[in-house]
C-alpha positions as CSV (number, residue, x, y, z in Angstrom):
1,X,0.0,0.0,0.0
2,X,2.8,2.5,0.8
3,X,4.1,1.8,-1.8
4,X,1.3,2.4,-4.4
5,X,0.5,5.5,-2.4
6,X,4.5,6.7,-3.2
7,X,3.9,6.3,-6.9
8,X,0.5,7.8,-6.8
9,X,2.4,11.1,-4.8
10,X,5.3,10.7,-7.5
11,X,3.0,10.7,-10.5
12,X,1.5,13.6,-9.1
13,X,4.5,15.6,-8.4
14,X,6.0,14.9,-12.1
15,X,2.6,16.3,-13.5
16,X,2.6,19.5,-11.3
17,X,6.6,19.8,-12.2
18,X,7.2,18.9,-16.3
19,X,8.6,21.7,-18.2
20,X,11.5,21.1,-21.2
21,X,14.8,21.7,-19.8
22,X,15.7,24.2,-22.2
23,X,12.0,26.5,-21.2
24,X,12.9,30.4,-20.9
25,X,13.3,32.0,-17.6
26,X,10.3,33.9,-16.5
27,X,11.1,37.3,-15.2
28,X,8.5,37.0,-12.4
29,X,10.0,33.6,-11.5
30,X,11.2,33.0,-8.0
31,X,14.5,32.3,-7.5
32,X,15.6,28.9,-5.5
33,X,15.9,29.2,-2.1
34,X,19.8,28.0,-0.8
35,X,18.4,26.2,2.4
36,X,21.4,24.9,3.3
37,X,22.3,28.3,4.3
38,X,19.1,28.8,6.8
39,X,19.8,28.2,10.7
40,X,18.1,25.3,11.8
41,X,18.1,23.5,14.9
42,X,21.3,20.7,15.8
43,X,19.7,17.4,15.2
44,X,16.0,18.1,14.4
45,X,13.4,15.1,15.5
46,X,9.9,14.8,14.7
47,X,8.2,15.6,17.7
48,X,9.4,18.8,18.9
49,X,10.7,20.5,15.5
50,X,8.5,18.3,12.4
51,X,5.4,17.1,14.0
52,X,4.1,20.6,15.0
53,X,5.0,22.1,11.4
54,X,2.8,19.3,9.9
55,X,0.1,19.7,12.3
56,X,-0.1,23.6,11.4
57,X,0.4,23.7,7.9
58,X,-0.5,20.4,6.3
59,X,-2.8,18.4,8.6
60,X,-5.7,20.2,6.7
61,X,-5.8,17.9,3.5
62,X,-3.6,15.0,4.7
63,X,-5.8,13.5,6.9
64,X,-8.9,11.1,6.6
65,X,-11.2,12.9,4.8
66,X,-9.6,15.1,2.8
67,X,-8.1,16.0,-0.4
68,X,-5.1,15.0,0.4
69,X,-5.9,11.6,2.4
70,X,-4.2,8.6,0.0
71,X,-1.2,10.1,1.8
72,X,-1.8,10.8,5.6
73,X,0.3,12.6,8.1
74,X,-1.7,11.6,10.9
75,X,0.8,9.3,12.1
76,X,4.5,9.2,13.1
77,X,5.5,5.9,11.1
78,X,4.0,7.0,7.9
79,X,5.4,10.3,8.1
80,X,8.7,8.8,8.8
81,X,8.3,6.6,6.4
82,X,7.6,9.7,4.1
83,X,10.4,11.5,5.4
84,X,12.1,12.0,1.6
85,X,9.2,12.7,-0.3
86,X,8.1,15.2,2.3
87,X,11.3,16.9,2.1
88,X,11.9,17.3,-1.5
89,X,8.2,18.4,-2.1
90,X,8.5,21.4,0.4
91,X,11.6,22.5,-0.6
92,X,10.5,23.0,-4.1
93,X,7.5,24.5,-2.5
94,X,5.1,22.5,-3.9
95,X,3.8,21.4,-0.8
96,X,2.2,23.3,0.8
97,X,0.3,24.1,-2.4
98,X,0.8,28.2,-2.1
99,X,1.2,29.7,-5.6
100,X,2.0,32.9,-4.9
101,X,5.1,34.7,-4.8
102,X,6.7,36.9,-2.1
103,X,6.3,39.9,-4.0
104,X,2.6,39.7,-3.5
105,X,1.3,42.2,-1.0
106,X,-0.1,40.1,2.5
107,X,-3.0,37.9,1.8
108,X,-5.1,35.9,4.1
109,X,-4.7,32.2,4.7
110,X,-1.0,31.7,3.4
111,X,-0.6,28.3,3.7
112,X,2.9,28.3,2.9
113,X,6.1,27.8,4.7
114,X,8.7,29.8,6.5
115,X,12.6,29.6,4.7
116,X,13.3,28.2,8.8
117,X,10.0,25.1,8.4
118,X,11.4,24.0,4.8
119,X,15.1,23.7,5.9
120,X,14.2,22.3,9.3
121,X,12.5,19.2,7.9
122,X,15.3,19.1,5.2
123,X,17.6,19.0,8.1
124,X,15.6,16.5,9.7
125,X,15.3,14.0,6.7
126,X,18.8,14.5,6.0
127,X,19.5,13.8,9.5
128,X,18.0,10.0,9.2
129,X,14.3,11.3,10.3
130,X,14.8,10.8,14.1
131,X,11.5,10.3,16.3
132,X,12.6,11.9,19.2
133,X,11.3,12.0,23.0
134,X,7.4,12.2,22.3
135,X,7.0,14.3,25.3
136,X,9.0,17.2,23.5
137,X,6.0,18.0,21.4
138,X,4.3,21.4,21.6
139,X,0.5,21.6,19.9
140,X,1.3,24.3,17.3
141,X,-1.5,26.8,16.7
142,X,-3.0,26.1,13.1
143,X,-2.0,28.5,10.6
144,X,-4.8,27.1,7.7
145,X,-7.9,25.2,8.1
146,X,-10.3,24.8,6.0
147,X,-13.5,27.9,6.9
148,X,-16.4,26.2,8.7
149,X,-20.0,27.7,7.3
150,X,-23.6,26.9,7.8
151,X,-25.4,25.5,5.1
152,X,-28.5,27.6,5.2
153,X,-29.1,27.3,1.4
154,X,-28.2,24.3,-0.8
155,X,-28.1,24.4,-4.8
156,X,-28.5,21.0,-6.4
157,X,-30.4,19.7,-9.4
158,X,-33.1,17.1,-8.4
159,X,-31.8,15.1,-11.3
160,X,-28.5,14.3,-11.9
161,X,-27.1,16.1,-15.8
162,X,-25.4,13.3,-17.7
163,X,-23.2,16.0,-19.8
164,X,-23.1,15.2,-24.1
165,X,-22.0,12.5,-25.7
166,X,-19.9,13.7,-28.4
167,X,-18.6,16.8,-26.8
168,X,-15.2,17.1,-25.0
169,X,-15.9,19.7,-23.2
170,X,-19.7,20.9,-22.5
171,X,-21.1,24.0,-20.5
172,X,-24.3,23.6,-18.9
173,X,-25.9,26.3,-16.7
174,X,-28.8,25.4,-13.9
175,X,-31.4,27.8,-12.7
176,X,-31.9,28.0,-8.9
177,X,-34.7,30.2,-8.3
178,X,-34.4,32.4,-5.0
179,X,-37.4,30.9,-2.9
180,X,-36.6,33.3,0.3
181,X,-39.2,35.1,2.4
182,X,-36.6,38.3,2.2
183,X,-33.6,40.0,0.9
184,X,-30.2,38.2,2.3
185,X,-26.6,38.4,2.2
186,X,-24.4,35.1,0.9
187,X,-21.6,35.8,3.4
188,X,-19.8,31.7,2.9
189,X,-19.9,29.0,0.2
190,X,-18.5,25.7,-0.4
191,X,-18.6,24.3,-3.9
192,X,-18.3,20.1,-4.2
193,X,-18.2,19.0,-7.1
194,X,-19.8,16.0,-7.8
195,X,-17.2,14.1,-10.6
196,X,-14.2,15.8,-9.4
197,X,-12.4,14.2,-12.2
198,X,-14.6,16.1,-15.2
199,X,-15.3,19.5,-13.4
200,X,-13.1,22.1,-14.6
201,X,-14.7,25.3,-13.6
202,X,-17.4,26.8,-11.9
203,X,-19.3,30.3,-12.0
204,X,-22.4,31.1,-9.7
205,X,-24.2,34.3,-11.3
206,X,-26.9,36.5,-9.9
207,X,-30.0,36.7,-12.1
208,X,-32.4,39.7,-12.2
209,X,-36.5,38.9,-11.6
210,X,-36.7,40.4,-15.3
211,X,-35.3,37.0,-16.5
212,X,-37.3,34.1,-14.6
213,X,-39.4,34.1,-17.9
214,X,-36.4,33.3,-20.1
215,X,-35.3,31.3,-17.9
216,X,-38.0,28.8,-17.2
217,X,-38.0,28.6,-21.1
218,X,-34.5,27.6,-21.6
219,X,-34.7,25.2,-18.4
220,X,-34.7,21.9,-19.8
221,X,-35.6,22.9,-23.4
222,X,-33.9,19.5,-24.5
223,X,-35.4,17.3,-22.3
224,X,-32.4,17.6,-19.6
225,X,-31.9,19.7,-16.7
226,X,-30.5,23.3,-17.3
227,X,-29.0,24.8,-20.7
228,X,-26.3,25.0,-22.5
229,X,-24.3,28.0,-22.0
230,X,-20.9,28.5,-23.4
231,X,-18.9,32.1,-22.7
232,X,-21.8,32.9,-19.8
233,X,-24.8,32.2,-18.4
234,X,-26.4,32.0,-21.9
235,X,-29.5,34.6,-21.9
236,X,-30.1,37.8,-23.2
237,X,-28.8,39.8,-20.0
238,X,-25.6,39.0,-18.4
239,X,-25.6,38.6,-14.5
240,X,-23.6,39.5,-11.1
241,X,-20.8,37.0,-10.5
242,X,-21.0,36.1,-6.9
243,X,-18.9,32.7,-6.5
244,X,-16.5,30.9,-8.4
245,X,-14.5,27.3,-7.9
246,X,-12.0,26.2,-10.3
247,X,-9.7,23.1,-8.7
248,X,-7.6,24.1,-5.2
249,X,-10.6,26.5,-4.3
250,X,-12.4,25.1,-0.9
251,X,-14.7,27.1,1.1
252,X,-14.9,31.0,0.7
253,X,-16.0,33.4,3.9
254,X,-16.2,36.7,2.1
255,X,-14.2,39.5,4.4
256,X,-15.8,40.4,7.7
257,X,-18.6,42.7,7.2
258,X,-19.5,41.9,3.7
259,X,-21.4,39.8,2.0
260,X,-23.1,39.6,-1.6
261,X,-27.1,40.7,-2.1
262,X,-30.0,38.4,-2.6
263,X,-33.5,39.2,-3.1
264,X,-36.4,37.2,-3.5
265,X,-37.3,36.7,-7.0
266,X,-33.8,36.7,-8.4
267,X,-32.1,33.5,-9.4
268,X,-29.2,32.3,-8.9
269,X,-27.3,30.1,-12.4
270,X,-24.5,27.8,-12.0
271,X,-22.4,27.3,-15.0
272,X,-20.6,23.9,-14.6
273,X,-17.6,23.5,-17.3
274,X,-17.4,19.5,-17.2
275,X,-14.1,18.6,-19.3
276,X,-15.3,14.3,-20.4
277,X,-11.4,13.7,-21.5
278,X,-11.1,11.2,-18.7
279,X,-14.6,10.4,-17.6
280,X,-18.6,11.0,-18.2
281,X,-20.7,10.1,-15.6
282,X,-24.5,12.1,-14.3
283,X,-23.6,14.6,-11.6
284,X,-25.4,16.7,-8.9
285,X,-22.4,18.9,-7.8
286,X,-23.8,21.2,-4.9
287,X,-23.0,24.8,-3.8
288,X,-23.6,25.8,0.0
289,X,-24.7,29.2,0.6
290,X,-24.2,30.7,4.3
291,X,-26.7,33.7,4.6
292,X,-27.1,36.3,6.8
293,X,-30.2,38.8,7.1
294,X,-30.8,42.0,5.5
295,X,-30.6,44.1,8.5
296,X,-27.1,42.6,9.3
297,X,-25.4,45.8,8.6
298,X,-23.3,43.7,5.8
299,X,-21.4,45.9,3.1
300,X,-22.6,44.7,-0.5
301,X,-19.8,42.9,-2.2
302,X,-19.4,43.0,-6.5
303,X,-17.4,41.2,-8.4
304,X,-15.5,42.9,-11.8
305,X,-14.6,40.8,-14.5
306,X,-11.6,41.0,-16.6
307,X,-10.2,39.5,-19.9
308,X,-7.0,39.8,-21.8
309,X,-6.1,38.3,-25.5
310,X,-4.8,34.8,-26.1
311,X,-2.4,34.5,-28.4
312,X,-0.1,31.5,-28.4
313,X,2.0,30.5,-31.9
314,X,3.2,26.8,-32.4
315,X,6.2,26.0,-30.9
316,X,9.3,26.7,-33.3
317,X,9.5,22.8,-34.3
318,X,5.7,22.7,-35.5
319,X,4.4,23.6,-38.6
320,X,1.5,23.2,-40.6
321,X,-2.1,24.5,-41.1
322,X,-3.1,24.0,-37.4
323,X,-0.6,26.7,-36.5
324,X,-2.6,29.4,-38.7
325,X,-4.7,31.7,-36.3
326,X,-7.7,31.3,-39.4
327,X,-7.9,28.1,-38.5
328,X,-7.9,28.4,-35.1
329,X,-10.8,31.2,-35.4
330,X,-12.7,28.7,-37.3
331,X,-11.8,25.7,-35.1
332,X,-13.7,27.8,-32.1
333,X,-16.5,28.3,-34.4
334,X,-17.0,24.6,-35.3
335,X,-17.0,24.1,-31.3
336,X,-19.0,26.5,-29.4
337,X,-20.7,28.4,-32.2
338,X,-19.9,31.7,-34.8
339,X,-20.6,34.5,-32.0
340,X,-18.0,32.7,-29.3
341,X,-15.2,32.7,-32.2
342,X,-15.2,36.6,-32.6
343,X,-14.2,36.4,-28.7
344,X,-10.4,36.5,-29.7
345,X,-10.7,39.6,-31.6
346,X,-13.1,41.6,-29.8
347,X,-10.3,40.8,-26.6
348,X,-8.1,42.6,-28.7
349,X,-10.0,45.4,-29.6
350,X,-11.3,46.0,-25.9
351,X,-7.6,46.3,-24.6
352,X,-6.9,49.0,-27.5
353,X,-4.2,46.6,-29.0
354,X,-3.7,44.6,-32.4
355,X,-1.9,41.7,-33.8
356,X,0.9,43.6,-34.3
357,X,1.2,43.6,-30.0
358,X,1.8,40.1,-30.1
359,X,4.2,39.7,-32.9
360,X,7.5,38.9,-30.5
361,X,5.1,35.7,-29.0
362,X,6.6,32.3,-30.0
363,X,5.1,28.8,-28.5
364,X,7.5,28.8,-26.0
365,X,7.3,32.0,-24.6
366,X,3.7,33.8,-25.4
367,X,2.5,36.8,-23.0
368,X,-0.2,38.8,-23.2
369,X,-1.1,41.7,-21.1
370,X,-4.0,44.5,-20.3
371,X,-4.8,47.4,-18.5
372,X,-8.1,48.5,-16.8
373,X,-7.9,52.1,-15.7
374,X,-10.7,52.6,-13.1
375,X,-14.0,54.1,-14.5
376,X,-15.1,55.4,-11.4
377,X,-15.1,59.1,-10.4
378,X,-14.6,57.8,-6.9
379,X,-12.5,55.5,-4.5
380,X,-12.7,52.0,-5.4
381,X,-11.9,49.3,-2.2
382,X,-10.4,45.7,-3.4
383,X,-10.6,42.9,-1.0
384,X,-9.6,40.4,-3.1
385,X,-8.4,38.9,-6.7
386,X,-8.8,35.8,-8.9
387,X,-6.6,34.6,-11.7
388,X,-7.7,31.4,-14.4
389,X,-5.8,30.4,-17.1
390,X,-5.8,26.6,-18.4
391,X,-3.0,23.9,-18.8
392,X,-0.3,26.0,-21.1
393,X,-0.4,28.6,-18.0
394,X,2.9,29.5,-16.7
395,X,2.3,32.5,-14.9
396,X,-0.1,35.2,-13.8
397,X,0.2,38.6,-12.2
398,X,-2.2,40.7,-11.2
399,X,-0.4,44.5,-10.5
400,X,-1.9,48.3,-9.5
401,X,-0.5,51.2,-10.9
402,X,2.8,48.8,-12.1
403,X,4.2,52.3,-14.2
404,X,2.8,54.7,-11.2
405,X,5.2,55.8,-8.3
406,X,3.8,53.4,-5.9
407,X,2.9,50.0,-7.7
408,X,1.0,47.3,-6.0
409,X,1.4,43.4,-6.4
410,X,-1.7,42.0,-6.3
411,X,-1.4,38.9,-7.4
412,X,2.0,37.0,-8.8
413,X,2.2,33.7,-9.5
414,X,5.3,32.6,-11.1
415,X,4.8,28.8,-11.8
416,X,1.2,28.6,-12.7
417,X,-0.4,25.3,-11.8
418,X,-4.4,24.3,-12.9
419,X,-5.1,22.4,-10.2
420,X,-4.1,24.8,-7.5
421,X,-6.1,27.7,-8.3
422,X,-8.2,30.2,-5.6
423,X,-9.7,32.9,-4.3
424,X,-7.4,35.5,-2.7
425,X,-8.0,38.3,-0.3
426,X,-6.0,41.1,0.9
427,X,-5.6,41.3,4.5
428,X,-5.9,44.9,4.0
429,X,-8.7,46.2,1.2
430,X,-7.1,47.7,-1.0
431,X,-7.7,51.1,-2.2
432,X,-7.9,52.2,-6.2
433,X,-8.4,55.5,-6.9
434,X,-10.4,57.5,-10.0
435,X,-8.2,57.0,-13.1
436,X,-5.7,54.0,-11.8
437,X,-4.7,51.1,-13.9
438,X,-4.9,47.5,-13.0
439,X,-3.0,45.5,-15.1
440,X,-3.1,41.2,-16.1
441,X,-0.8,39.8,-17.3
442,X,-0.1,36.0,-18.5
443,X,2.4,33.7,-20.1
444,X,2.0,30.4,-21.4
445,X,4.1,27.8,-22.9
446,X,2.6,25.7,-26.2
447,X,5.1,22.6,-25.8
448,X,2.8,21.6,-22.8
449,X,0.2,21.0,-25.3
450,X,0.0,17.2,-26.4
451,X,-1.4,18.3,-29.6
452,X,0.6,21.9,-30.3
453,X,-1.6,24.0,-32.2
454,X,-2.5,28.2,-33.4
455,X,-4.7,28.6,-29.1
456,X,-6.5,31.7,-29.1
457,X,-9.3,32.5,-26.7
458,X,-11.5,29.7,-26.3
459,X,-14.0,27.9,-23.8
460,X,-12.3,24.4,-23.9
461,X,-9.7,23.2,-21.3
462,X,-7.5,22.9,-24.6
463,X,-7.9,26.2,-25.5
464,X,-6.6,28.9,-23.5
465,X,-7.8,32.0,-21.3
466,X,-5.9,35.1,-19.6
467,X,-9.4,36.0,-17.1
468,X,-9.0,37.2,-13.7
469,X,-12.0,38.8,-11.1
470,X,-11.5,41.9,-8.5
471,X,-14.3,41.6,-5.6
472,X,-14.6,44.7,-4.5
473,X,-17.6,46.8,-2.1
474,X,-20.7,48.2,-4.3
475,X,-20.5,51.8,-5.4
């Protein structure tokens, strides 16, 4: 059983780790850390120096129950027994799984670890991973755990979606409708999906009364729950986006204080992006809402939006008419219909830029970039940000006023990693003022791709996006 379980953590490691030996430096990429230089203390054991930075840190997923349970820490033989793998995973800090860098500005629920934690249990597993005297232990204080929330409102379908036959990857949306006495605040929400293995995203919009007509007409319109919905939630007014899970996101407790609005009569759409390379099986994924009265004094949350172009050549070794962006235009098309393939140009044309912007891209280095000056005549306040990409990612920032005298890091994330992505919040809101420029920015490398083609913009996990969110308080 270990050691299936050591394979299982090694397979897992080399997918999270692959990149060609000869792949560019990133500019934004962290430099290694030289642990061997970090004070540590003389002969580290597992009980007083390991044991507690397990419990704190890691305990939240490896444990029964959790993500993270085919490899459990709960126990000082199997973390001995571990002792290697442990060591090498956290001091290429993949473990914890905290993807951002240190330039970002503080945000809440860093689950990563101190240059002192990662060369201690080097030292330690270096050191022949000595027990030690079991009464040396000292309970650490937890420094992540997962956010606890009432389920006051649950969204699932009565009957399970089996997603399309011949599609490889098929967005459905699902109406809710708000059956509450009075107006509310979602303050928490947990999103479980119920095939982990062919969710790939998840958006939870805000519907206005206006549209309970359209949507009781689309609901079910070919004989199976919900709609399909590609590029939103598919009707003829967008909606408020008030909850998002894409894989590494657990629960979400919006800041203290805030919380989104709810009224009777709205509805509430969940757009499920089920990816059916691996798997295709009915599903009833859920979404727990924790609510809190009207009259709770709550600030009103919204969420912005935000897209940049996609523009990814072949890698220099590849040739041939899949590498023409024509046919990539045309390939989206044939997919997910004529108005989704204008997508890549009209993300040009919003972020005032052309072609011409992306000539210096190649397949092994392509970036793209936007800014967003604020509209507002007024003071904006930012309490958190959200980047998504798909599998080519290799990194995302997220940066305030990055030419200005005083820029801001709001988000950097050097080595980009799909199945670690989530919500972030400041631990201080953030304050944008009239006329300042956010700016996303993403890279991506093409010889990930194991078919290497022309990616532009597209709703497919093998296409490509550059999309990010802001949640900010409601003018």
């Amino acid at each position: 059983m270990r050691y299936i379980i050591l394979v299982l953590i090694f397979l897992i490691s080399a997918v999270a780790t692959w990149a060609h030996d000869d792949e560019p430096h990133d500019e934004n990429e962290a430099e290694a850390t030289d642990f061997s230089a970090v004070a540590v203390p003389e002969n580290p054991s597992y009980h007083e120096h390991v044991r507690p930075i397990l419990e704190a840190s890691c305990l939240a997923c490896h444990a029964d129950g959790q993500i993270a349970a085919y490899a459990p820490f709960t126990s000082q033989d199997d973390v001995i027994f571990f002792a290697d793998d442990i060591a090498f995973h956290v001091s290429a800090r993949l473990m914890p799984p905290w993807m951002p860098s240190a330039l970002n500005i503080p945000l809440k629920h860093d689950r990563s670890l101190s240059d002192e934690e990662i060369a201690t249990i080097i030292a330690w597993a270096e050191g022949g991973a000595q027990s030690g005297d079991e009464e040396s232990y000292q309970p650490p204080a937890a420094t992540y755990a997962f956010p606890e929330l009432r389920a006051d409102l649950t969204l699932q379908l009565e009957q399970a979606y089996v997603p399309d036959e011949d599609a490889q990857d098929d967005y459905r949306c699902f109406a809710f409708p708000l059956e509450i006495g009075s107006p509310s605040f979602i303050t928490a929400y947990e999103f479980i999906p119920d095939v982990p293995e062919m969710a790939h995203h998840g958006i939870v919009y805000l519907l206005d009364e206006a549209l309970a007509p359209e949507i009781a007409a689309r609901d079910y319109e070919d004989g199976r729950p919900g709609w399909s919905c590609y590029g939103s939630a598919g009707l003829s007014k967008g909606g408020d986006i008030i909850a998002t899970w894409t894989p590494g996101t657990f629960g979400v407790r919006y800041p203290a204080g805030t919380g989104y609005r709810i009224k009777p009569g709205e509805s509430i759409v969940v757009q499920l992006h089920y990816n059916l390379g691996t798997t295709r099986a009915p599903d009833r994924t859920r979404v727990h809402l924790e609510l809190e009265s009207d009259d709770s004094g709550l600030e009103e949350l919204m969420t912005l939006p935000l897209s940049a172009p996609v523009e990814i050549p072949c890698p220099s070794d590849i040739e041939g008419p899949q590498c023409q962006r024509e046919n990539a235009i045309k390939r989206i098309a044939e997919l997910y219909g004529e108005k989704l393939s204008n997508l890549p140009d009209k993300r040009l044309k919003d972020c005032r830029q052309t072609l011409a912007d992306y000539a210096e891209n190649t397949g092994e280095h392509a970036v793209t970039y936007c800014d967003f000056p604020s509209p507002f005549p007024f003071t904006l306040t930012l309490y958190g940000v959200l980047g998504h990409m798909h599998e080519l990612g290799r990194s995302f920032r997220m940066e305030l006023n990055p030419e200005g005298d005083n820029p801001i890091m709001l988000l950097d994330i050097p080595r980009w990693d799909f199945h670690w992505q989530d919500r972030y919040q400041f631990v201080e809101p953030v304050q944008v003022n009239f006329g300042s420029v956010l700016r996303m920015t993403c890279a991506w490398d093409n010889r990930l791709s194991d078919d290497p083609r022309y990616v532009v913009w597209g709703e497919g996990t093998a296409d490509e996006m550059c999309f990010g969110t802001v949640m900010i308080k409601k003018p």
